[in-house]
N, C-alpha and C positions, 0 to 999 in steps of 0.2 A: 254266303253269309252264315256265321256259325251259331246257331243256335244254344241255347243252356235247359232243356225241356227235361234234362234230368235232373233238374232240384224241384221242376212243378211232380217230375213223380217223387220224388224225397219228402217233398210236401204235404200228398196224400198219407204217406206212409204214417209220417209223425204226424199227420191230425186226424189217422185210426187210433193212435197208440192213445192219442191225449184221449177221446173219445170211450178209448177203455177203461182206461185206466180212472175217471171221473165215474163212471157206472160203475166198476167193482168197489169204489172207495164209497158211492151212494149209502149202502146200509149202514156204513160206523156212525152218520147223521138222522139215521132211523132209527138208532137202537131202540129207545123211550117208545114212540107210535109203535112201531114190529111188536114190543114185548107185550103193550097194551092189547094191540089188535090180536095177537095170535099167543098169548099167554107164554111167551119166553122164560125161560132162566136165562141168566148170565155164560153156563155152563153151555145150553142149547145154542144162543148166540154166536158161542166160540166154536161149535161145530157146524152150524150153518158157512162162519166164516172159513173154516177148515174145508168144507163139502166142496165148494167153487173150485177149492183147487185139483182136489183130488179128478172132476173133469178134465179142468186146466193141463193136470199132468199126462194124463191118460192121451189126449187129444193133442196136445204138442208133442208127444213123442211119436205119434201117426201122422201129422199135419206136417212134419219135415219132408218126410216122405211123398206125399200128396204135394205137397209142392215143386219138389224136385220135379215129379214124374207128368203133371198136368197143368203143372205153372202157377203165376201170384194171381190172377186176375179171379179166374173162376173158383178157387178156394176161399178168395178173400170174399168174393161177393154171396158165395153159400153162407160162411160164418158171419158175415155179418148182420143178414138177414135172420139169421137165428140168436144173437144175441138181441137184439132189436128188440124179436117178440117174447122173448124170456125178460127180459128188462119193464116190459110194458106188463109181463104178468104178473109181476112182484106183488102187488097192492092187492091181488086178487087169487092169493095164494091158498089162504084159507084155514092155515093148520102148519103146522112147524114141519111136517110130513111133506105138503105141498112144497111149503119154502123150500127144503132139503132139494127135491126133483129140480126147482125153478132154478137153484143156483148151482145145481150140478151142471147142468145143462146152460148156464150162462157162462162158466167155465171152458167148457167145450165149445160154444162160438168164440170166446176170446182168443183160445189158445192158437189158432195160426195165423196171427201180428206176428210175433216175432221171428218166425220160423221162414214168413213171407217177407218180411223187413231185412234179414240178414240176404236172403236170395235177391230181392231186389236189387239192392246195393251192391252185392257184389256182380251183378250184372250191369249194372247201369253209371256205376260209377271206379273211377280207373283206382287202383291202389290208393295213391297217394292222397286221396279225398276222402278214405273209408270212415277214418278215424275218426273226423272231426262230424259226420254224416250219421257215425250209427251212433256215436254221444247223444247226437240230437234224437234219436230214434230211443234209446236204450234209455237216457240219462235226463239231459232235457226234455222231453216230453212225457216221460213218465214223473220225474218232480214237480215239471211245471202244472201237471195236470193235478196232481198235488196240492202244489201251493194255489189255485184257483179254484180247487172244489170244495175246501171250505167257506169261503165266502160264497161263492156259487150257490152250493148247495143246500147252505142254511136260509139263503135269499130265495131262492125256489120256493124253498118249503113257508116260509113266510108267504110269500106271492100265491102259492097253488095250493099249498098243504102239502104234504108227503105223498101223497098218489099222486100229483100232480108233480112231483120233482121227476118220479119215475116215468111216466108219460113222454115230459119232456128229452128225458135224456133219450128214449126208445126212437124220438124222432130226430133228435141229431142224427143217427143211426141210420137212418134212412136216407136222409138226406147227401150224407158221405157215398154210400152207396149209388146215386144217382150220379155223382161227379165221377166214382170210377165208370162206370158204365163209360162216359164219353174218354175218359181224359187215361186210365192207366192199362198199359201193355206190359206182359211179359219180360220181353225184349224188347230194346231200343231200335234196333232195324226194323221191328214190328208196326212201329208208330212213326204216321204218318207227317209229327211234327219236328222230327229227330233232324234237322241237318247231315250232309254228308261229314263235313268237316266237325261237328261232336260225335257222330257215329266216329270217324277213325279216331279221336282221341279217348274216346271211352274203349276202344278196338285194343289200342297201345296199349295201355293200362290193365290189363289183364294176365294172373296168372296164366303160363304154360300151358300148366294142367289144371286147367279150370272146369273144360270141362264141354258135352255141348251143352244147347239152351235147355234141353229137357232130358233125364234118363232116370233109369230104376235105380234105388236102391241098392248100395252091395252093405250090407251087415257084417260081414266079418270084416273087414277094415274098418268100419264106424267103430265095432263091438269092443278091438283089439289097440284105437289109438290110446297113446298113455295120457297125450294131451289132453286129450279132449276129456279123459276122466277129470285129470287135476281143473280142465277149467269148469267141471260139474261142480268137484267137492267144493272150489273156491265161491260158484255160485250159491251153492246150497248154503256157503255161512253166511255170506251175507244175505239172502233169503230171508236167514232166519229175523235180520236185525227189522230187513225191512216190511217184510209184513206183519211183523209185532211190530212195530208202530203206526200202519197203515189202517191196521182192524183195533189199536187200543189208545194211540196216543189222543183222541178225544174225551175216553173214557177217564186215560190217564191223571189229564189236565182236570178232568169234570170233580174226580172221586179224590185224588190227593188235592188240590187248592181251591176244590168249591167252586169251579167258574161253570158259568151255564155253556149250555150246548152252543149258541152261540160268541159267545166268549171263547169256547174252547178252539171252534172255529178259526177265531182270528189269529188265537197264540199260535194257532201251527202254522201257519205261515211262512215263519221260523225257520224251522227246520227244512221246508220244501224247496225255502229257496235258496240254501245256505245248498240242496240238492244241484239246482239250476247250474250252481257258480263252478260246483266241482264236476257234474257233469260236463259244463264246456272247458273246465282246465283238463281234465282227466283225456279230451279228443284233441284237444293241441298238443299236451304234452306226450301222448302216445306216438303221436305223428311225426313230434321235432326227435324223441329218442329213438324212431324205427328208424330216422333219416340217415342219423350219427351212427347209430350200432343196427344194422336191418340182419337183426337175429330175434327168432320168435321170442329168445328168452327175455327179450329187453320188455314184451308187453305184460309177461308173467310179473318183472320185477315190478313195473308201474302198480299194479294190482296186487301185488302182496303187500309191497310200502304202506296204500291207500289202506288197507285190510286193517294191517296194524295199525296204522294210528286210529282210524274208526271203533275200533275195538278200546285201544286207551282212553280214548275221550268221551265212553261211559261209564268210566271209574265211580264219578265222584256221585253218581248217580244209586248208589250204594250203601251210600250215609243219608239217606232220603233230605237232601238238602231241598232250599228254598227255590221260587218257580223261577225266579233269572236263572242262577245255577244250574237248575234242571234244562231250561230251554237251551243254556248253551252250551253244558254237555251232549243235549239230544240233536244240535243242532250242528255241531262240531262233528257228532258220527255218524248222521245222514249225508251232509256234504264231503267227510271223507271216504265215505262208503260210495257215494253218487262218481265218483272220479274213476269209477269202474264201471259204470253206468253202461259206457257202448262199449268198453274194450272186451266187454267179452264178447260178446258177436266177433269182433276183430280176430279174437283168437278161437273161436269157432270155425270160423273162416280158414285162418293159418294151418289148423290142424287137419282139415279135410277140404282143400279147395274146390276139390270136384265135386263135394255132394252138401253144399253148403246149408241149405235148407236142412236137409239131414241133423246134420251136425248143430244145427243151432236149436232143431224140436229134441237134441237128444241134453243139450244144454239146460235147455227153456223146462226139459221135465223136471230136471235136479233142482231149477228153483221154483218149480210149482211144486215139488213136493216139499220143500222148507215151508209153502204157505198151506203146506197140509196140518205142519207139526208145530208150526210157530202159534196162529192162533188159539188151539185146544192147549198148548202148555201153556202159554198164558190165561186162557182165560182157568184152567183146574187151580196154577198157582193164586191168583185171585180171587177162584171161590176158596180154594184151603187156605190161606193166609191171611187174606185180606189187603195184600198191600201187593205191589209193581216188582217188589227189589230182587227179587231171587230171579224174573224173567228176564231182568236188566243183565244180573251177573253171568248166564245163560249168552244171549245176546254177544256179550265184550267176550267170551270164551271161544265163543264158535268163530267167533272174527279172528282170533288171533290165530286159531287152528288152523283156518283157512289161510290166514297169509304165510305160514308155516309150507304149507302144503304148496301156494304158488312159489315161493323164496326159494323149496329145495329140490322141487321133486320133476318140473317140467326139464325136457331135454329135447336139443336140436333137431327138426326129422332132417330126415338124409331127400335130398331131393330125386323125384323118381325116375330123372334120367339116369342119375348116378346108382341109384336103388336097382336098375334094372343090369346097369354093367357089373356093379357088384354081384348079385347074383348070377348073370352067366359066368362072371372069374371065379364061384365057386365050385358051380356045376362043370366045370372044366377042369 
């Protein structure tokens, strides 16, 4: 009898990410309490939101690594146990000094999901399923967490108060953690619920050179793929788009049309889910164009496409229009933005099959450092300006750069059997 016990781990995976990604989004619903309780500026705000990442980055770019070499289970179950208690000490921070430490360091339990997330998948699940898998991972579950931590979290905070949202989120946390304990392996031959007959099709499905189930590190092949840079810099623009709206677009809604925090809530919605819809077109249609054309450059163009129109469709957002307009400018360049959601793991993946984790904490740094640069340029422009527009123009620029950059600049690798005859016909 053929089992399917790899979507129950696919399942774990995206309800770590949702789990994250609703805890980092937690403080843009504190601003007001945080600034009260611990005498904030707007400016301090923007670098608390900036500090998480700079963790973030540090710590995904080591947690690739750490996963390659000692596998998803015991990395995932360390960090999660430390964001947990970073999460629960929010309220009890004490001083902007504190908060800085707290969310450095909640940063650093986040950051190996996705580094753990790309490794999974491509162990547990065969090629042809990646796409629509790490969308849900990358794409889906990061906008859905999105579009439900607004209302979520403004409901908490009504129901508990604000120490009480954080609390509760610390124990989701925990709770996740109890379920991998039983339920998530490494490896599929690992666990004891795998069927033989999904073992050999998850077996088939596998690159080549993939790889074994666990090894070191090799750095100069990571350091020197060209790939893997262009799918950094492509991450990194959209980076920018999306954690400037992640750490302001409440603030956005609140300070240009006067809606309350809860109000602001609901209008983002919007945009999260306008995420959902392009994250799961962006894993089919990577999937049906790898079918047709299976050349890595086919995932590059889906991703550059996406880049550019997400970038055009915050034009109008420039002439500071009215809040429909705004919303569906903003909501038009998160879900074209979101349509690249999982493909870049995909091509994290393509670019380094054997050291997959590798390649995706070296991925995952370039857009933790967008959430380094993104919230402190927005929030300086808004203490110097007073207004959104110039972060907006910013935002549509670095998108178009980026789809520039996937549209022209990725190229075919040569596969390593053929890489290795070439080479001896030179050496000859």
């Amino acid at each position: 009898m053929s089992t399917r016990f790899r979507f129950v781990t696919l399942g774990l995976i995206v309800g770590l990410i949702l789990i994250n990604y609703i805890d980092r989004s937690a403080v843009a619903y504190a601003v007001e309490p945080l600034q009260e309780e611990f005498g904030l500026t707007t400016a301090q705000y923007g670098i608390i939101s900036s500090v998480f990442s700079v963790g973030y980055m540090v710590a995904a770019f080591l947690s690739g690594p750490l996963v390659d070499r000692f596998g998803t289970r015991r990395v995932l179950l360390v960090a999660v146990a430390l964001f947990s208690v970073t999460t629960a000490l929010i309220p009890l921070a004490g001083s902007f000094a504190g908060l800085l430490i707290i969310r450095l360091l909640l940063g650093i339990g986040e950051a190996p999901a996705f580094p753990a997330a790309t490794r999974t998948v491509s162990r547990w699940l065969p090629i042809r399923e990646r796409g629509v898998a790490l969308a849900l991972c990358g794409g889906v579950a990061v906008s859905g967490s999105l579009l439900i931590a607004g209302p979520l979290l403004t409901w908490l905070i009504d129901l508990l108060g604000w120490r009480g949202m954080f609390w509760t989120l610390a124990i989701l946390g925990v709770v996740w953690a109890l379920l991998a304990v039983g339920l998530l392996r490494d490896l599929p031959e690992e666990s004891s619920r795998v069927s033989k007959a999904e073992l050999d099709l998850i077996s088939a499905g596998q690159e080549a050179d993939s790889g074994p189930g666990r090894s070191r590190v090799r750095w100069r092949p990571l350091l020197t793929n060209r790939n893997l840079w262009v799918v950094s810099g492509g991450y990194f623009a959209w980076g920018f788009m999306f954690w400037g709206f992640m750490y302001w677009l409440p603030s956005f809604l609140s300070d240009a049309y006067g809606l309350s925090v809860k109000e602001a809530g609901s209008f983002s919605i919007a945009p999260w889910a306008c995420g959902i819809v392009g994250a799961l077109a962006g894993g089919v249609i990577v999937d049906r164009v790898y079918r047709r054309s299976p050349r890595i450059r086919s995932r590059f163009a889906v991703m550059g496409v996406a880049l550019l129109l997400a970038g055009c469709s915050l034009v109008p957002l420039a002439i500071a229009p009215g809040l429909t307009v705004a919303l569906i400018s903003i909501s038009l360049g998160v879900g074209f933005g979101f349509v690249t959601g999982g493909i870049w793991w995909v091509a994290a993946i393509d670019a380094a099959p054997d050291q997959p984790g590798s390649a995706a904490g070296f991925a995952d740094a370039a857009f933790a450092s967008s959430g380094i640069v993104a919230p402190s340029v927005m929030g300086f422009i808004v203490a110097s300006t007073g207004s959104f527009t110039s972060g907006f123009v910013v935002m549509a620029g670095l998108a178009v750069a980026g789809a520039l950059l996937m549209l022209l600049v990725p190229r075919e690798p040569v596969p390593a059997a053929a890489h290795e005859a070439q080479t001896a016909g030179d050496r000859a």
